[in-house]
DRENKE-86125 format. One record per atom (N, C-alpha, C): residue number from 1; residue in one letter; atom name; y, z, x negated. Coordinates in nm, 4 decimals. Example, Ala and Ser with C-alpha at 12.3 -4.5 7.8 and 13.67 -1.06 7.14 Angstrom:
+-----+------+------+----------+----------+----------+
: seq : type : atom :       yy :       zz :       xx :
+-----+------+------+----------+----------+----------+
:   1 :    A :    N :  -0.5690 :   0.7800 :  -1.3190 :
:   1 :    A :   CA :  -0.4500 :   0.7800 :  -1.2300 :
:   1 :    A :    C :  -0.3300 :   0.7800 :  -1.3200 :
:   2 :    S :    N :  -0.2250 :   0.7080 :  -1.2850 :
:   2 :    S :   CA :  -0.1060 :   0.7140 :  -1.3670 :
:   2 :    S :    C :   0.0030 :   0.7870 :  -1.2900 :
+-----+------+------+----------+----------+----------+
// end
This chain:
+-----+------+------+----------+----------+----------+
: seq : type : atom :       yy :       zz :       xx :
+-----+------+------+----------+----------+----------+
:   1 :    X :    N :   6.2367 :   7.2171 : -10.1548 :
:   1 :    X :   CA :   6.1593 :   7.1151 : -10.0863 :
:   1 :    X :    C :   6.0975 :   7.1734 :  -9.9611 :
:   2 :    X :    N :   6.1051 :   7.1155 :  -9.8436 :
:   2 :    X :   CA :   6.0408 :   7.1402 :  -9.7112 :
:   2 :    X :    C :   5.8786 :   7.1243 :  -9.7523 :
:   3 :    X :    N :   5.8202 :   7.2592 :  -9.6580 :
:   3 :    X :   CA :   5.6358 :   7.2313 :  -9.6913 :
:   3 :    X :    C :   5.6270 :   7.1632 :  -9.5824 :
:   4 :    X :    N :   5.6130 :   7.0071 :  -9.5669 :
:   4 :    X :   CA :   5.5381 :   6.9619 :  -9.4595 :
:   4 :    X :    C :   5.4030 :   6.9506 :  -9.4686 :
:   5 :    X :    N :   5.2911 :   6.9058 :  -9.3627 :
:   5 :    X :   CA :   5.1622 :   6.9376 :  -9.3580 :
:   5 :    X :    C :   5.0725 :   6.8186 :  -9.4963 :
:   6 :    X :    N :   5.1453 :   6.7250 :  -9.5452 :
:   6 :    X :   CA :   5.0781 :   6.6328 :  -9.6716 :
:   6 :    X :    C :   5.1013 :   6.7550 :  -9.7832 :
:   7 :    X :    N :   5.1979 :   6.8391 :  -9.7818 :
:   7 :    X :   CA :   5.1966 :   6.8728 :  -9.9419 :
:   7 :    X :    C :   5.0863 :   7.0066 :  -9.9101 :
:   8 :    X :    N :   5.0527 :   7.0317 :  -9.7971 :
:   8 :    X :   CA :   4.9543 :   7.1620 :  -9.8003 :
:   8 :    X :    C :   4.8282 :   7.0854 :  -9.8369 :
:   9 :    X :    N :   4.8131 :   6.9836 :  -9.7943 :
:   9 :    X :   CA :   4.6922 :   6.9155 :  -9.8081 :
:   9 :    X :    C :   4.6269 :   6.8786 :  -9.9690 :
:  10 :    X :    N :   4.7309 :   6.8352 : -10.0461 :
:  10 :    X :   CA :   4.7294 :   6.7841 : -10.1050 :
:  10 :    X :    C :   4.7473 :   6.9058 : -10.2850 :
:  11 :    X :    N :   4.6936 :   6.9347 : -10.3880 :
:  11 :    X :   CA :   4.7670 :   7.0123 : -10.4519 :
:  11 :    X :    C :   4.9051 :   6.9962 : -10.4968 :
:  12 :    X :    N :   4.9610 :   7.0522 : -10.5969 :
:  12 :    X :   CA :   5.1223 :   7.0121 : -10.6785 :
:  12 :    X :    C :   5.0706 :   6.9076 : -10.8036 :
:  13 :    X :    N :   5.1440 :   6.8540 : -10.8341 :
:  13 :    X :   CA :   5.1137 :   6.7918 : -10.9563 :
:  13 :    X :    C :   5.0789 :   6.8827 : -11.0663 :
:  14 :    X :    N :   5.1244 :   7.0191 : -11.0866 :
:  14 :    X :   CA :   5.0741 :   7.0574 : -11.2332 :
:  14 :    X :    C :   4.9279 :   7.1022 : -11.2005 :
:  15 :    X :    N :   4.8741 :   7.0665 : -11.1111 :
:  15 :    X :   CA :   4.7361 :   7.1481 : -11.0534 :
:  15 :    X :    C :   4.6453 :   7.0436 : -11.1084 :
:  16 :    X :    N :   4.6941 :   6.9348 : -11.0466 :
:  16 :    X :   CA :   4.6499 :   6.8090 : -11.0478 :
:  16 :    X :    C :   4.6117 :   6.7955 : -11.2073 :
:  17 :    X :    N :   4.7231 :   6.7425 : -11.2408 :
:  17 :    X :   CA :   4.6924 :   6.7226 : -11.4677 :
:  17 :    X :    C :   4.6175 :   6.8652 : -11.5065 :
:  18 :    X :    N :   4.5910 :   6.9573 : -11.4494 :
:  18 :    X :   CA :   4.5376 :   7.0695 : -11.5364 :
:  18 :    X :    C :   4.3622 :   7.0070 : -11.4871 :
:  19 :    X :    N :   4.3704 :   6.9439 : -11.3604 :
:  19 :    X :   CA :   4.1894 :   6.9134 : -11.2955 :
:  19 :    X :    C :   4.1259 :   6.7740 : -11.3793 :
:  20 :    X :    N :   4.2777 :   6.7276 : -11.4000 :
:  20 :    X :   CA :   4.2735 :   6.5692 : -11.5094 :
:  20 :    X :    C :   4.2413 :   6.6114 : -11.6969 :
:  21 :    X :    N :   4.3086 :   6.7270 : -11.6750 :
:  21 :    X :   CA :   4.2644 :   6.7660 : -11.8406 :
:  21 :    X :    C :   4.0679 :   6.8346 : -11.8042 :
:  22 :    X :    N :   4.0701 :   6.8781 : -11.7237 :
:  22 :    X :   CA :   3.9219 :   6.9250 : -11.7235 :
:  22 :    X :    C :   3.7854 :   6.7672 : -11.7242 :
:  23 :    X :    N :   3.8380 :   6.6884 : -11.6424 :
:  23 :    X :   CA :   3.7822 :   6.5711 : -11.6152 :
:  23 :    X :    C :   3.7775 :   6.5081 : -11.8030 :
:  24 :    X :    N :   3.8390 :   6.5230 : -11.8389 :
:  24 :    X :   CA :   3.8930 :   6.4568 : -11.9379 :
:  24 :    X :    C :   3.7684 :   6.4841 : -12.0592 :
:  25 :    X :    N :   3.7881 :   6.6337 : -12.1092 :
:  25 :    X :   CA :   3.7132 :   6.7409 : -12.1398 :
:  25 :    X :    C :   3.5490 :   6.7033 : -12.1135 :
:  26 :    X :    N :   3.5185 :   6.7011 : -11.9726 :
:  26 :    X :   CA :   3.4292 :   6.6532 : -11.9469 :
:  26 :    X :    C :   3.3521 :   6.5264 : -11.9889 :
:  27 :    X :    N :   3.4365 :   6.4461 : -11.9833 :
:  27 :    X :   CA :   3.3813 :   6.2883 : -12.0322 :
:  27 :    X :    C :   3.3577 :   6.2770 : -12.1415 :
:  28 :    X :    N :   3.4103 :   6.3869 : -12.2372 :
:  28 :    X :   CA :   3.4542 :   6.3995 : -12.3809 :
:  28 :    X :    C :   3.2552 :   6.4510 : -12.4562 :
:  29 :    X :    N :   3.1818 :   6.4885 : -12.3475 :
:  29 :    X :   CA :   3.1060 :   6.5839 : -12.3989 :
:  29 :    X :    C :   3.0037 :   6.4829 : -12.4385 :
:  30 :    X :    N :   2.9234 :   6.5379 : -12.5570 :
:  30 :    X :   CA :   2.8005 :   6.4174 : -12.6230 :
:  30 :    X :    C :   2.7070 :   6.4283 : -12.4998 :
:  31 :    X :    N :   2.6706 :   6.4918 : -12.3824 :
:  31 :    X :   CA :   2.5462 :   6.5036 : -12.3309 :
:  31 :    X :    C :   2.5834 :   6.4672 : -12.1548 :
:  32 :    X :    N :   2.6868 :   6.3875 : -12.1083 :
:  32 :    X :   CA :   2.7140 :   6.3519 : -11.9893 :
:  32 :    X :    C :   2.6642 :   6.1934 : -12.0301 :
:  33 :    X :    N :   2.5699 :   6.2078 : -11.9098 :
:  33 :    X :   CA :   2.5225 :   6.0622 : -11.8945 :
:  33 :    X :    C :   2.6172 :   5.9086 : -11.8740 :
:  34 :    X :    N :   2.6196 :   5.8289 : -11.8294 :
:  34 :    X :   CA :   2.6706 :   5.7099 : -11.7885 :
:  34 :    X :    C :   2.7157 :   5.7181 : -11.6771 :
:  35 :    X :    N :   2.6274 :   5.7668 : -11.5522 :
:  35 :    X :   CA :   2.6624 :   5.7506 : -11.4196 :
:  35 :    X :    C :   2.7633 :   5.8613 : -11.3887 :
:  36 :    X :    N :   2.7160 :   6.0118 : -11.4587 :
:  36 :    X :   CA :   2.8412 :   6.1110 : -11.4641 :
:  36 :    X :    C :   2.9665 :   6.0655 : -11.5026 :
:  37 :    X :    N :   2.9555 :   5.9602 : -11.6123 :
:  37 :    X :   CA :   3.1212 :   5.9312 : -11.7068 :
:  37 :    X :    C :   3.1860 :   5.8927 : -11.6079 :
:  38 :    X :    N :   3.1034 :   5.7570 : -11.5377 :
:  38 :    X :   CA :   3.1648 :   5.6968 : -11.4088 :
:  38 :    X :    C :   3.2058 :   5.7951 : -11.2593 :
:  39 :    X :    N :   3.1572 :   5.8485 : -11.2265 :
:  39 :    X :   CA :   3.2062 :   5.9532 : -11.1752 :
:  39 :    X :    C :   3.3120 :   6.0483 : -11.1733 :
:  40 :    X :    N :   3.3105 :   6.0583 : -11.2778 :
:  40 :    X :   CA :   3.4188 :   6.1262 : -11.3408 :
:  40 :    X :    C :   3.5431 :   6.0664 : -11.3626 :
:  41 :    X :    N :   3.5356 :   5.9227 : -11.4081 :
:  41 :    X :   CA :   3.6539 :   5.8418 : -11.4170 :
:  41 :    X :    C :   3.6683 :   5.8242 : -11.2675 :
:  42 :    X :    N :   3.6502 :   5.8005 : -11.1918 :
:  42 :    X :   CA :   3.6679 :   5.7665 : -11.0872 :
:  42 :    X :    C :   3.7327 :   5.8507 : -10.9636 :
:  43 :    X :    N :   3.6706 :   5.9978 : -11.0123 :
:  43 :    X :   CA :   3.7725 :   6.1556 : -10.9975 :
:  43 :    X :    C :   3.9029 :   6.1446 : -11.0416 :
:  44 :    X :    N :   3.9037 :   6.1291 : -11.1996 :
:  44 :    X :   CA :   4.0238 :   6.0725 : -11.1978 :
:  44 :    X :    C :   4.1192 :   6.0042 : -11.2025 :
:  45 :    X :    N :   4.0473 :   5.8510 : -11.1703 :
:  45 :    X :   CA :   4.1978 :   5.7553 : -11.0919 :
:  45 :    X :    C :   4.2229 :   5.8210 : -10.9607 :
:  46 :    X :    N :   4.1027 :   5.8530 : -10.8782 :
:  46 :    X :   CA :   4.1993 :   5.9331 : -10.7558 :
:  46 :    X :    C :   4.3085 :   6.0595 : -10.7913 :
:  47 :    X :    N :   4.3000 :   6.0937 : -10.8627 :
:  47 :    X :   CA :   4.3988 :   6.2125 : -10.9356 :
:  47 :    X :    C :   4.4984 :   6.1455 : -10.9745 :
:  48 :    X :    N :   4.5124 :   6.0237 : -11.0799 :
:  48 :    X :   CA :   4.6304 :   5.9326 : -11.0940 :
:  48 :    X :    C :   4.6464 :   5.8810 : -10.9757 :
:  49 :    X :    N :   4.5925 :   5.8205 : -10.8741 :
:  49 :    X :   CA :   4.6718 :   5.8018 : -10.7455 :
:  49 :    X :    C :   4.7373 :   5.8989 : -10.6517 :
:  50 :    X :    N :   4.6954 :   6.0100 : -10.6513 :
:  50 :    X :   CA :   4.7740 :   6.1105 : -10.5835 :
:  50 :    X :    C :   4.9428 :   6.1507 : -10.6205 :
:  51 :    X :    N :   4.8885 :   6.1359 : -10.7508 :
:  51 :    X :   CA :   4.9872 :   6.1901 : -10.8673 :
:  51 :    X :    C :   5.1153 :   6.0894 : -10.8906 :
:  52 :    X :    N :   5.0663 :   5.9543 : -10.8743 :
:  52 :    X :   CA :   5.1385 :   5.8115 : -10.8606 :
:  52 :    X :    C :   5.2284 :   5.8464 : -10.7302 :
:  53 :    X :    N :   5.1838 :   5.9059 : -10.5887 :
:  53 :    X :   CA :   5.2030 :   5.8657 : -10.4628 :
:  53 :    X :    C :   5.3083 :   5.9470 : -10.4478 :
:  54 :    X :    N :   5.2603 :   6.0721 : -10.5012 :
:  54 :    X :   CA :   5.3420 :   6.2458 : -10.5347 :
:  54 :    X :    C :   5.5098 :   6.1776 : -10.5985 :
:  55 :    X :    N :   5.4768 :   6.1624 : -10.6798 :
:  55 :    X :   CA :   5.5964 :   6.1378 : -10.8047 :
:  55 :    X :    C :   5.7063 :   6.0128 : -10.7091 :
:  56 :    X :    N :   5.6352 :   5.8894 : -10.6539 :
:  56 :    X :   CA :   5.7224 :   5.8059 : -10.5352 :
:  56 :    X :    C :   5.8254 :   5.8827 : -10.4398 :
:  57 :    X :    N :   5.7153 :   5.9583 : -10.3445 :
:  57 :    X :   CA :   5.7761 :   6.0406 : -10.2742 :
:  57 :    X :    C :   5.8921 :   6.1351 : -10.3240 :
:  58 :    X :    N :   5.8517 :   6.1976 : -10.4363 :
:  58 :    X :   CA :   5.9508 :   6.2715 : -10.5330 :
:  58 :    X :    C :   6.1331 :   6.1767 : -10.5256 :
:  59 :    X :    N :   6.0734 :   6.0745 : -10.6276 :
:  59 :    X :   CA :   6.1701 :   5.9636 : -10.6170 :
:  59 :    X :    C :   6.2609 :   5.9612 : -10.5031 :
:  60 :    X :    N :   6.1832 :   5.9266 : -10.4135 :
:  60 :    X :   CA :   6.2425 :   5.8734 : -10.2673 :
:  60 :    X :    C :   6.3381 :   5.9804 : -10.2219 :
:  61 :    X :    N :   6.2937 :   6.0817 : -10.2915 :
:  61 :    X :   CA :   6.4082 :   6.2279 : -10.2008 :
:  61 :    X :    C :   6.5260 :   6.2505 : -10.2534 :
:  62 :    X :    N :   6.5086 :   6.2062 : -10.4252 :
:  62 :    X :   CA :   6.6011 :   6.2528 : -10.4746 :
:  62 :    X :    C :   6.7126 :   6.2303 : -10.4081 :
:  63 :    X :    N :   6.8403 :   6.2874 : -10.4634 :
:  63 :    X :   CA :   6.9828 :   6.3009 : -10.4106 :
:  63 :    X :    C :   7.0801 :   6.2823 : -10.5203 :
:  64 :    X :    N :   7.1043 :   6.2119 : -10.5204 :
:  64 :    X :   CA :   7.2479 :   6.2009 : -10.5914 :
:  64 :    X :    C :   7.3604 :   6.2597 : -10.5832 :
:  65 :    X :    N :   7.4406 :   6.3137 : -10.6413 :
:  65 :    X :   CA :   7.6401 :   6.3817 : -10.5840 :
:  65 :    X :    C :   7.7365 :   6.3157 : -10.6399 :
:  66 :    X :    N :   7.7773 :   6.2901 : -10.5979 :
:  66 :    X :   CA :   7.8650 :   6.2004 : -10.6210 :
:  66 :    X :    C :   8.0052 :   6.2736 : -10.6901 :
:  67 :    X :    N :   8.1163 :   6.2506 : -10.7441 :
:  67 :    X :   CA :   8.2467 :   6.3373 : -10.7519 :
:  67 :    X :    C :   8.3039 :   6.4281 : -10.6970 :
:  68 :    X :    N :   8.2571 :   6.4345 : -10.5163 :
:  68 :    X :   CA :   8.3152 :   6.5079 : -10.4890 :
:  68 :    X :    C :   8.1924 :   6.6090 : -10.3972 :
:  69 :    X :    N :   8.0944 :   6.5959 : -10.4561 :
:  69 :    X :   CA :   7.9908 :   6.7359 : -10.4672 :
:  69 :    X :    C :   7.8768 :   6.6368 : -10.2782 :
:  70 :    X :    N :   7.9313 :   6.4978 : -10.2878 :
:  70 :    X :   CA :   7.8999 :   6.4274 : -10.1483 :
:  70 :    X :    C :   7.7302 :   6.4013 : -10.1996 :
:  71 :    X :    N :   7.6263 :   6.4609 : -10.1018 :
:  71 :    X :   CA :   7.4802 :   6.3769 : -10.1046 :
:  71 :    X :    C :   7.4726 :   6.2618 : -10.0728 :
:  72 :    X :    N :   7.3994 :   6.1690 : -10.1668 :
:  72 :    X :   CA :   7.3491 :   6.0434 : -10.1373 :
:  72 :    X :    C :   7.2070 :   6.0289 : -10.1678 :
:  73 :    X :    N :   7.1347 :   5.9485 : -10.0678 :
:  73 :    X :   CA :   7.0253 :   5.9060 : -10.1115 :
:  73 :    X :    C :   6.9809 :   5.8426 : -10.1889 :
:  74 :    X :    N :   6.8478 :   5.8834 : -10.2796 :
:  74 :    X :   CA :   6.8674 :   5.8012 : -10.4191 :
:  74 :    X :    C :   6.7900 :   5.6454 : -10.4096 :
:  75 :    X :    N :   6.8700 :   5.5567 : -10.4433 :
:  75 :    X :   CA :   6.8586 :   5.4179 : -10.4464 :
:  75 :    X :    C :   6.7538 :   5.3613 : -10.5623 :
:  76 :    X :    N :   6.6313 :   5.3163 : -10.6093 :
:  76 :    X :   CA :   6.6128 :   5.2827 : -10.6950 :
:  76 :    X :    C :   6.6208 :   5.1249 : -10.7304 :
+-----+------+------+----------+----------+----------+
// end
């Protein structure tokens, strides 16, 4: 994969689910208030949206070969 300047910006996906398992963890605890939980959920739908946007783009690149070893762009 080419590093263009979004994927420096942005982490990899396994970075991402390891910051979503911490969030997670977090919400999990008897002594985080209400406004923290919300906070926290809200950390991570932006983490599921990155991760949503990541995985599209992913999609969009794939390549197909065809029989005779020919690239195609992948169609969904």
């Amino acid at each position: 994969m080419s590093g263009n300047d979004n994927d420096k910006k942005t982490p990899a996906l396994q970075d991402i689910f390891l910051q979503l398992d911490t969030v997670i963890e977090s919400m999990e605890k008897e002594d985080v208030s209400l406004e923290e939980t919300f906070e926290l959920y809200h950390k991570g739908m932006d983490m599921l949206k990155i991760c949503n946007d990541k995985i599209d783009k992913v999609e969009k690149k794939m390549l197909l070969l065809d029989n005779e070893g020919e690239e195609h762009e992948f169609e969904s």
